[in-house]
N, C-alpha and C positions, 0 to 999 in steps of 0.2 A: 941677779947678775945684771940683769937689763937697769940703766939706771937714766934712758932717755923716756921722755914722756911721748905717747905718741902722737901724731901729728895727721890730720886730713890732710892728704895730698901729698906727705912726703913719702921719699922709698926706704927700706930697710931691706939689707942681708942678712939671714940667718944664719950666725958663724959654723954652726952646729949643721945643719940640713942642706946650706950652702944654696937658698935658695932666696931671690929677689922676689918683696910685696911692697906694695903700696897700700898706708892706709885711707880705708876710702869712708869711711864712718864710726865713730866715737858714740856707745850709748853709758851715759854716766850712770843712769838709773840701772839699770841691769851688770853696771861693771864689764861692758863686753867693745871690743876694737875687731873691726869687723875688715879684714883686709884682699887683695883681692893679688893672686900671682898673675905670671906672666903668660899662662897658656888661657886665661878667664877665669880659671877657679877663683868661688869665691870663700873664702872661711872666715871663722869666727874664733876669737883667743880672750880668752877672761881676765882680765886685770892680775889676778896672779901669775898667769902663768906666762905674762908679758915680762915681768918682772924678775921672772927664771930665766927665759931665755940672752940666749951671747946676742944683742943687735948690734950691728955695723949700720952707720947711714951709708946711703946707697941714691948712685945716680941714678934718674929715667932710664933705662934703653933708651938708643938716638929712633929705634924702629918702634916704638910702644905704640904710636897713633894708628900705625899701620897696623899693628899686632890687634888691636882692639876692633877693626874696622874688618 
């Protein structure tokens, strides 16, 4: 379904879970997009299953500096 590549540092919604990440690192060798939500959680999604999920690009939160701090 997914047919954006992911990106360090851009945001996505997950049309499905309804939930805003950011990706925050890319491992080619292992296949793995390692993204981090809005409350700190950080997770990890495998190149397939990036490519099942609905993404929406997605802006910052205007508060995310705050939220991180």
């Amino acid at each position: 379904m997914a047919s954006q590549v992911p990106v360090i540092g851009a945001w996505y919604q997950d049309a499905t879970e309804d939930q805003i990440f950011e990706v925050v690192a890319i491992d080619e060798q292992a296949a793995l997009v390692e993204i981090q939500y809005l409350d700190g959680e950080v997770s990890e999604l495998d190149f397939e299953t990036w490519q099942q999920i609905l993404l929406l690009s997605a802006k910052p939160p205007e508060d995310w500096l705050h939220l991180t701090n």
